[in-house]
C-alpha positions in Angstrom: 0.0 0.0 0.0 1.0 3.3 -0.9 2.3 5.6 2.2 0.9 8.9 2.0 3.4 11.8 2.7 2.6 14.3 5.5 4.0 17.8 6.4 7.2 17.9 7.7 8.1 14.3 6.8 11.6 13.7 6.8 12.6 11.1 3.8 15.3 9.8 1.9 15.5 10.8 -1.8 17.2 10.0 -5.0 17.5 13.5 -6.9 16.7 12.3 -10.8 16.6 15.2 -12.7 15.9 18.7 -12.7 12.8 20.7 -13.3 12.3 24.2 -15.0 12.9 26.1 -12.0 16.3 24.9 -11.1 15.0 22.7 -8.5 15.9 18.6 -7.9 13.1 15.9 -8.8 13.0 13.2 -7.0 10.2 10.5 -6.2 8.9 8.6 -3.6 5.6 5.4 -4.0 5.4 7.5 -7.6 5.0 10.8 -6.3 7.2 13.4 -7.8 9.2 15.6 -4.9 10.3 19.1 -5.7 13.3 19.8 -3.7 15.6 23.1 -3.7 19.5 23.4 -3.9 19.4 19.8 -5.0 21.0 18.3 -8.1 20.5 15.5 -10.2 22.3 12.5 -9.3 22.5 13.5 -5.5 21.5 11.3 -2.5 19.5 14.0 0.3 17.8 13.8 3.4 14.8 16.2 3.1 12.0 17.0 4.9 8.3 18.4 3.2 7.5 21.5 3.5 3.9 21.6 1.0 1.7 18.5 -0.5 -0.5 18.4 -2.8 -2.5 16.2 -4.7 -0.2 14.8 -7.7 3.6 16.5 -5.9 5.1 17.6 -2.8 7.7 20.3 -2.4 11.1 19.9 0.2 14.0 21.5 1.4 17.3 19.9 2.3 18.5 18.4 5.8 21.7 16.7 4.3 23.4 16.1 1.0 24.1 12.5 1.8 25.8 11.7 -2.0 27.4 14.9 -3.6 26.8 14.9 -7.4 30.3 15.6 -9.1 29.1 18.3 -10.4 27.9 20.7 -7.8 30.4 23.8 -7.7 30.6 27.1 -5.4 28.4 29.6 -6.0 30.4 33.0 -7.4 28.2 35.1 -5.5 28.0 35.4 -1.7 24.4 36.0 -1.5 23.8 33.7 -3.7 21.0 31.5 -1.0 19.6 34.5 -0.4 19.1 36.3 -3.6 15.9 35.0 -5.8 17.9 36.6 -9.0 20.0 32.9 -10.3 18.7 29.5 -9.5 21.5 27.5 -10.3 24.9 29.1 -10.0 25.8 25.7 -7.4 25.7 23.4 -10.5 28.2 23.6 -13.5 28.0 25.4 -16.5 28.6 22.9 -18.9 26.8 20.4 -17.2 23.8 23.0 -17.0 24.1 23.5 -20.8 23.4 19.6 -21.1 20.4 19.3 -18.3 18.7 22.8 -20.1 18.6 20.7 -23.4 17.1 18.3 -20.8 14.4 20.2 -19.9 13.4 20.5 -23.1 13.0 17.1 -24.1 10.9 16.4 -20.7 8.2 19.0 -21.9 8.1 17.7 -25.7 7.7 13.7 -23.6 5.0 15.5 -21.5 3.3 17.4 -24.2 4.2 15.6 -27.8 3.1 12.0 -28.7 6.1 11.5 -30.8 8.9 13.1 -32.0 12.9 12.2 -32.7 15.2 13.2 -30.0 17.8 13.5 -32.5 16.3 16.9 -33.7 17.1 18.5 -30.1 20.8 20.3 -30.5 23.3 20.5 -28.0 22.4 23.8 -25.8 24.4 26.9 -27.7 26.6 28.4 -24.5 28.7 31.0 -23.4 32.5 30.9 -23.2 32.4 33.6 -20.2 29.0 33.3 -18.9 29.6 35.9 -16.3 28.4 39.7 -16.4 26.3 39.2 -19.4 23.4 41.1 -18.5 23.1 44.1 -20.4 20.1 45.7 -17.9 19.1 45.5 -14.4 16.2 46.3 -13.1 16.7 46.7 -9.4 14.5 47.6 -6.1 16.1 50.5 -3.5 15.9 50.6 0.2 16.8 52.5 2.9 19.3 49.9 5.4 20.5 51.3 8.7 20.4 55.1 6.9 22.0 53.9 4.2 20.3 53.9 0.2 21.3 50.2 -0.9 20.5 48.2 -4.5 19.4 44.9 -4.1 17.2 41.6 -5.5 14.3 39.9 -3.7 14.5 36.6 -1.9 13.6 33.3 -3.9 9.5 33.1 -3.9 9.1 36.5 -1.3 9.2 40.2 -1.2 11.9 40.4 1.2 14.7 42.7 0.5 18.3 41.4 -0.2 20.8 43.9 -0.6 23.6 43.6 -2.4 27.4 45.5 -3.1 27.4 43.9 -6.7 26.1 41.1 -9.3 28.4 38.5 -11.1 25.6 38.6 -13.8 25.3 42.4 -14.2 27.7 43.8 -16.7 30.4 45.4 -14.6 29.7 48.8 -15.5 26.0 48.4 -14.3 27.5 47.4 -10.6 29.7 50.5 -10.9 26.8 52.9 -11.6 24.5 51.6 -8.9 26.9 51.7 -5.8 27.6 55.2 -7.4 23.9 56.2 -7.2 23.3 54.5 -4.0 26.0 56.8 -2.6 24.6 59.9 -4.5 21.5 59.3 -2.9 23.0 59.4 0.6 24.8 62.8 -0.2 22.2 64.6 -1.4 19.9 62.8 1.7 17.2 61.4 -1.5 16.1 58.2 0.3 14.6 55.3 -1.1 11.2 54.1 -0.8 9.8 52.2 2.0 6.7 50.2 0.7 5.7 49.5 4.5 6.1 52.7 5.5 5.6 54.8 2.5 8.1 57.3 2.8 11.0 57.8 0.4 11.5 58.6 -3.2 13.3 56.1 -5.4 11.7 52.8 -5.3 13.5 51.2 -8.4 16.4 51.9 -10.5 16.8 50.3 -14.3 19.9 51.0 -16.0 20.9 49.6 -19.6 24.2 49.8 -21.1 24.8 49.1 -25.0 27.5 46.4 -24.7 29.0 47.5 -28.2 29.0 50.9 -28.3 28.6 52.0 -24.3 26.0 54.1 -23.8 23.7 53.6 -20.9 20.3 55.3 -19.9 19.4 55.0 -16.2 15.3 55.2 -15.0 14.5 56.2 -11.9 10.8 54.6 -10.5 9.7 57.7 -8.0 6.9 56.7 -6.0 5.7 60.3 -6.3 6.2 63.6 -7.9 9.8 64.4 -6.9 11.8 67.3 -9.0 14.9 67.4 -6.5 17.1 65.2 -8.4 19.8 68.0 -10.4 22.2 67.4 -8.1 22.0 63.5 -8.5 22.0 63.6 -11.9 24.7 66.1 -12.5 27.0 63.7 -10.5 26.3 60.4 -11.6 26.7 62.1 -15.5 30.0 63.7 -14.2 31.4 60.5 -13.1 29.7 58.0 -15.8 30.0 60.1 -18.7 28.9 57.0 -20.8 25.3 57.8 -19.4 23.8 59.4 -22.0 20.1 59.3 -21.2 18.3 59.7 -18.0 14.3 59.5 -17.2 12.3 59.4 -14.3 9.1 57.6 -14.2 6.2 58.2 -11.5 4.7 55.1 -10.5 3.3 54.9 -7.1 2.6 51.1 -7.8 5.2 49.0 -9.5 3.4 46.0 -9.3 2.0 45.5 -12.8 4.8 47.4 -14.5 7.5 50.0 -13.7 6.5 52.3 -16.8 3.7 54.4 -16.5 2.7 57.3 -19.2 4.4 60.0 -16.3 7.5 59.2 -17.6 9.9 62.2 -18.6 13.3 62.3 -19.8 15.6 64.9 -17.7 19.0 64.2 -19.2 20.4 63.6 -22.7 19.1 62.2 -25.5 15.7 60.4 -25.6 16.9 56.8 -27.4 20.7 55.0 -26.6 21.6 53.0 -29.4 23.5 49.9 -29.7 24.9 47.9 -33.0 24.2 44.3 -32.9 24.9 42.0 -36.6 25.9 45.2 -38.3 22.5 46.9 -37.4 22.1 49.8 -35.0 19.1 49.6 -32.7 17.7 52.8 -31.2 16.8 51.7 -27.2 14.0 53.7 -25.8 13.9 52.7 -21.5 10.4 50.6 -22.4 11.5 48.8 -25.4 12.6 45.3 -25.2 15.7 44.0 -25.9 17.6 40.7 -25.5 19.2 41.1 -22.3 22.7 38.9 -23.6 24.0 40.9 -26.0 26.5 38.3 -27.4 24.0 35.1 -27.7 21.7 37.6 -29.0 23.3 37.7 -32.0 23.8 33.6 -32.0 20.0 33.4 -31.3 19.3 35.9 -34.5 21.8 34.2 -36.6 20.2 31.1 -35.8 16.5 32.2 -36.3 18.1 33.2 -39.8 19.6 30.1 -40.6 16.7 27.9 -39.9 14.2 30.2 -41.8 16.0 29.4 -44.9 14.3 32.3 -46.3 14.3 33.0 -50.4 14.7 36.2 -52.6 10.7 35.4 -53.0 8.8 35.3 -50.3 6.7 36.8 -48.3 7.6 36.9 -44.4 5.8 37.6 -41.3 8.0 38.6 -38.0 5.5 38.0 -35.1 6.2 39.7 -31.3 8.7 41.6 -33.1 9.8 43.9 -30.2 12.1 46.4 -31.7 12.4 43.9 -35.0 15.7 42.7 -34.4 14.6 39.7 -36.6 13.5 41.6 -39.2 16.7 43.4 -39.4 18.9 39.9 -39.5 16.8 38.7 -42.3 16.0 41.6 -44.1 18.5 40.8 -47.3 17.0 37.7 -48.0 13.0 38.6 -47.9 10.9 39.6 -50.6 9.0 41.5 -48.3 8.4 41.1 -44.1 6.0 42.4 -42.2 6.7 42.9 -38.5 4.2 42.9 -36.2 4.1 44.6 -32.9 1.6 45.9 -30.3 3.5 47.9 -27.9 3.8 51.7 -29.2 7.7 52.5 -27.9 8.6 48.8 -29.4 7.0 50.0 -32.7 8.7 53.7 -33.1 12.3 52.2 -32.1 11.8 49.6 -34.3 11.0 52.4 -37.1 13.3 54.9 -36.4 16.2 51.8 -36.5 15.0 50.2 -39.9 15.3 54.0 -41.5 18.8 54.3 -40.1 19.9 51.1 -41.5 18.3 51.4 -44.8 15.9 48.9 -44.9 13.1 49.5 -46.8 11.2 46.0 -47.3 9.3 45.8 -44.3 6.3 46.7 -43.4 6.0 47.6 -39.2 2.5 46.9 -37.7 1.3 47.9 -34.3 -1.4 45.5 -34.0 -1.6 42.1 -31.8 -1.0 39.2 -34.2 -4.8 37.9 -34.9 -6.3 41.2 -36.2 -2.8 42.0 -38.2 -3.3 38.8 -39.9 -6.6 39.6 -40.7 -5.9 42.6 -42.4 -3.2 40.6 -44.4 -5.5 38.0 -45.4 -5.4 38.1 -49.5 -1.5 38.2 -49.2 0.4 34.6 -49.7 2.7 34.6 -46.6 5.4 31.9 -46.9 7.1 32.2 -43.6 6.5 33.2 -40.3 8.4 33.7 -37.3 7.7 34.1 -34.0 9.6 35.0 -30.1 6.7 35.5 -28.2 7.0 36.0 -24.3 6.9 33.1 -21.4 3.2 32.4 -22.4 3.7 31.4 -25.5 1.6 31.7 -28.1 -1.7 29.9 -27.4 -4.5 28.2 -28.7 -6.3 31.4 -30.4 -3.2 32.4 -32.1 -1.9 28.7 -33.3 -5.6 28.8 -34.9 -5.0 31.8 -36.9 -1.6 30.2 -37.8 -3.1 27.1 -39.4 -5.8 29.5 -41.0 -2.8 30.5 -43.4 -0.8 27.8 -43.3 2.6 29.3 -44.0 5.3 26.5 -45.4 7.8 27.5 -42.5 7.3 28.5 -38.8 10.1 29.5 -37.2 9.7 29.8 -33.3 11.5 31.2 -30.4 10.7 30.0 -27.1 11.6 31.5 -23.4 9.7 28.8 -21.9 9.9 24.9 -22.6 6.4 24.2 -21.2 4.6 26.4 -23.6 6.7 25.9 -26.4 5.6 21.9 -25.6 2.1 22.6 -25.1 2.2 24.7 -28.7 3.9 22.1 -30.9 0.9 19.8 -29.5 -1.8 21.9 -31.4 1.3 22.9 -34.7 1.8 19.2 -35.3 -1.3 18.3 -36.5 -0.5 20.4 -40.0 3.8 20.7 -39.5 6.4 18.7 -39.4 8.9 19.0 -36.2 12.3 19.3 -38.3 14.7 20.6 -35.5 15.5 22.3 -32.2 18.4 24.5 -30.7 18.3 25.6 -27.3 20.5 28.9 -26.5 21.7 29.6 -23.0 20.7 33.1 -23.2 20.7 33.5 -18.9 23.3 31.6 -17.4 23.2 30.7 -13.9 19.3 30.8 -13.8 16.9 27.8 -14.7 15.3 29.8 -17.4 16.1 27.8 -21.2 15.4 29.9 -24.9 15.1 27.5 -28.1 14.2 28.1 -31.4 12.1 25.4 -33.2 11.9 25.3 -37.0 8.5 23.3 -38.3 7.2 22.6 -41.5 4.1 22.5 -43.2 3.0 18.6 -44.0 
């Protein structure tokens, strides 16, 4: 007879793989146990913390088998902070269990499929300060202004004196303003008590061609922050665009339409695959510069677009991919909802001379629609962690393109997708990227053909 596990149990458990969150999987009588800091292959002693009906979730008493690959954490906070998930396990061997994690959601998702079409994970020789932007909370510590992350799964405030993910240029510019800040007695906000100014800080630096632009998220009206800015330009004089944004609630989003630009120039800019990109604070960019331009390059490849056809570029951002491909199109349209994705992704096809495609600010159901007596061969898609669902895969078999093309930030959507694709395409091939090392998160992109 099956045991049934209770709260606070304390059992012994063979880690077997890991999920999409970083955490170990083990079992016990069948019933899958979700247990943090543990890798696959380890032996632990761990005791439940939740249950529920089909899982259980547990923390670790003791590693009693150390997998060979478990490695010190570069950062010191690294238990605390909620920002990586699994800097304690190797790189390379990460690289292989992300491709991992794909093939679990395609056996929990696809009837069948070839595992042969899944690619080795595309890595990072240096997969340290990678991150071109941070978005960061402020608080007030023992008087002093500090940057920090939140705890795994809470609200509660780590603070930190610098990221081994950030670009080192980002660290720099934070423990400047967080010292600014105390100088010119500008505190940050207290969400429990509501006093304070600054509540968040985002700053993004152009890896190629350095230039940053810092946001400040104000919690009210606040127009005391000259002297602030005058110092932080005076001693980062690669900032070259600041804003402040009013946004008493940062709980949906950190942009509101207060937003006001009180230094420089209203769009950084940024060269990526001999394109320049014109960054307004809102727009969306890929947040690893250098396997941005692998993930591109291979969005390009596997398109295997011809001088003749007709291309849509779906969740197209600032149309990065429309950029990469725009030699070999006959024509592309690029569709795209949000408003500041849509002017940068304007203003930086003009500068860069292209002139065969077509930007729509529209969400991707109704653009089709209005596209509907035009033949479209190929379309491509990087939608965000929800994928691109059951209303939208309808529309896609509507037109039937002979190529889809799809980027994926999430396995488990991706999965659920093909599910519904594969009734009219083929699954030809898969490469996973490592755009965010250290963290559990795993990018793909998935080419498909039409039957």
């Amino acid at each position: 007879m099956q045991q049934k596990i209770r709260l606070n149990d304390i059992l012994e458990i063979d880690v077997k793989r890991m999920g999409i969150n970083g955490e170990g999987i083990g079992y016990y009588e069948r019933l899958a146990i979700f247990i943090d800091n543990a890798l696959p292959g380890e032996k632990v002693l761990a005791q439940i913390t939740e249950v529920f009906p089909n899982r259980a979730t547990a923390k670790v008493l003791q590693t009693l088998e150390k997998s060979p690959n478990r490695v010190k954490p570069l950062c010191p906070v690294y238990d605390a902070c909620g920002g990586c998930q699994v800097q304690h396990f190797d790189y390379n061997a990460m690289l292989n269990q992300k491709k991992d994690i794909i093939k679990k959601a395609l056996d929990r998702y696809v009837k069948r499929y070839d595992a042969h079409i899944i690619s080795d994970t595309i890595g990072m020789d240096n997969p340290k300060n990678y991150r071109n932007k941070a978005s960061l909370p402020l608080r007030l510590i023992d008087n002093k202004n500090r940057f920090g992350m939140f705890a795994r799964n809470s609200n509660a405030f780590v603070p930190i004196n610098t990221c081994g993910v950030q670009h080192t240029k980002i660290n720099d510019i934070f423990t400047t303003m967080t010292s600014l800040m105390d100088r010119y007695h500008i505190d940050a906000y207290d969400p429990v008590l509501q006093t304070g100014i600054i509540s968040h800080a985002i700053v993004r630096i152009t890896e190629n061609l350095n230039e940053v632009q810092v946001t400040f998220i104000l919690s009210k009206a606040f127009d005391g922050l000259d002297n602030l800015v005058h110092e932080l330009v005076k001693l980062h004089p690669e900032i070259m665009s600041i804003y402040k944004v009013i946004n008493p609630d940062v709980r949906q989003s950190y942009f509101t339409e207060d937003i006001h630009l009180i230094y420089g120039k209203e769009m950084i800019e940024e060269q990526l695959g001999g394109h320049t990109f014109s960054l307004s604070p809102d727009a969306f960019f890929q947040l690893n510069t250098s396997q941005a331009d692998k993930f591109y390059n291979e969005m390009k490849r596997l398109a295997q677009i011809k001088p003749t056809e007709i291309v849509v570029d779906a969740y197209a951002g600032i149309a990065p991919i429309s950029h990469y491909i725009g030699q070999d199109a006959k024509h592309i349209y690029a569709i795209e909802i949000n408003e500041d994705a849509v002017k940068s992704a304007k203003i930086s096809l003009d500068q860069n001379h292209i002139d065969n495609v077509t930007v729509i600010e529209n969400n991707f159901e109704d653009a089709l629609d209005n596209l509907k007596d035009i033949k479209i061969d190929v379309m491509l898609f990087d939608p965000p962690r929800s994928g691109l669902g059951e209303d939208v895969i309808q529309t896609i078999l509507k037109y039937k393109p002979k190529r889809l093309v799809y980027g994926s930030c999430n396995p488990s959507t991706l999965a659920k997708d093909l599910s519904l694709l594969l009734e009219d395409y083929d699954l030809k091939h898969i490469t996973p990227i490592d755009m965010f090392p250290y963290t559990s998160l795993v990018e793909s992109i998935t080419l498909l053909e039409l039957k």
